[in-house]
N, C-alpha and C positions, 0 to 999 in steps of 0.2 A: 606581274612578272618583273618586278622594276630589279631582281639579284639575277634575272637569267643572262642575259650575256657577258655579265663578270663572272659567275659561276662559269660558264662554256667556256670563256678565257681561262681561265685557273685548269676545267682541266685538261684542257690542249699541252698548259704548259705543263703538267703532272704524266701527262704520255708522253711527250718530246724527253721529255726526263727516262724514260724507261724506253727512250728509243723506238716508238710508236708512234708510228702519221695515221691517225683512224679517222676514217670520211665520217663527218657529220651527219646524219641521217634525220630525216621530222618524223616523227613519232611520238606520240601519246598527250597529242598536241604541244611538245615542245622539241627534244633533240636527245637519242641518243648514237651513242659514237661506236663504233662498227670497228672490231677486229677480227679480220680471216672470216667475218661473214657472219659475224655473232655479235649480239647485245652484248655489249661490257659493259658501261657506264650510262647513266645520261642525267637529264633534266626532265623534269613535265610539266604539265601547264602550271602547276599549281608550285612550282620551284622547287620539286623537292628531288633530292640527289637520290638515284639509286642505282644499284651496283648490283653484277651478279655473283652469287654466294655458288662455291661445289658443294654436292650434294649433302659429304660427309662433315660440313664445315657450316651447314646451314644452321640446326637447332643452337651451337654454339655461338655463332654470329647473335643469334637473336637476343642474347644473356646479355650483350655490351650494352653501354649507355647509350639512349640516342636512336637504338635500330628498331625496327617497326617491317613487320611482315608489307609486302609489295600487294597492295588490290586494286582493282577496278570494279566495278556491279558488283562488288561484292564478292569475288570472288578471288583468292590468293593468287598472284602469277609465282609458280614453282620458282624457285631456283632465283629469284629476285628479291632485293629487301629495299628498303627504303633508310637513309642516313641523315638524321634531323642536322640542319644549319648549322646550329651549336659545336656538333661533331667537326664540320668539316670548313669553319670556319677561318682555320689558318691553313698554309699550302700543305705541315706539316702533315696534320689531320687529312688533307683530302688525299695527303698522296700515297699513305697506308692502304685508305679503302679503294682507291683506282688499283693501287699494286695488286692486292689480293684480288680482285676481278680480273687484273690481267692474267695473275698466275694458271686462274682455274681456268679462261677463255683459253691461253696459250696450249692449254691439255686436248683443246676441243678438234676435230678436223676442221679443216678449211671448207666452210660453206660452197658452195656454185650456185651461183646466182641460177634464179629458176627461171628467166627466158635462155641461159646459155644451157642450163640442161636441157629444155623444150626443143631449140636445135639442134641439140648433139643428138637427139631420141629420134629425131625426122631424119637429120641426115646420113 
């Protein structure tokens, strides 16, 4: 993982840019960054950037250079792609594909976190 915390640098400063403070989150053994309570961007173990695509923007996303369906066991996570290095190499490139992740997270509701539902349900 010797790109992962220059990549997580790069894209803090690609959110602060769009006026976004997004809590870092661990996940998928590396980090992704959390708007209103939603995967938007991250890293994973294996350094690879990925972003979330909307739905009607997904098959099109897939056609660009670079992008690669999101799996784990084998299995596609929806709504997820992956953005090889090459792509997002300069801040130019990363801050295209964090925009368009933001755009479609910004459409999403705002999460609640599930111990504060958990007490709002008992109390």
């Amino acid at each position: 993982m010797a790109q992962f915390p220059i990549l997580e640098e790069r894209i803090n400063k690609a959110l602060l840019v769009e006026e976004i403070v997004a809590e870092p989150k661990k996940m998928f053994g590396g980090v992704a960054f959390m708007v209103n309570g939603h995967m938007c961007v991250g890293i994973t173990n294996k350094d690879d950037f990925m972003v979330r695509a909307a739905p009607g923007r997904y098959d099109a996303l897939l056609e660009e250079p670079g992008v690669r369906v999101m799996e784990f066991t084998g299995r596609p996570m929806k709504g997820f792609l992956f953005v090889e290095p090459e792509v997002v190499n300069d801040q130019k490139g990363l801050a295209k594909w964090v925009r368009m992740s933001l755009d479609h997270v910004r459409t999403l509701p705002p999460k609640v976190a599930k111990k504060a539902a958990a007490r709002k349900k008992k109390g």
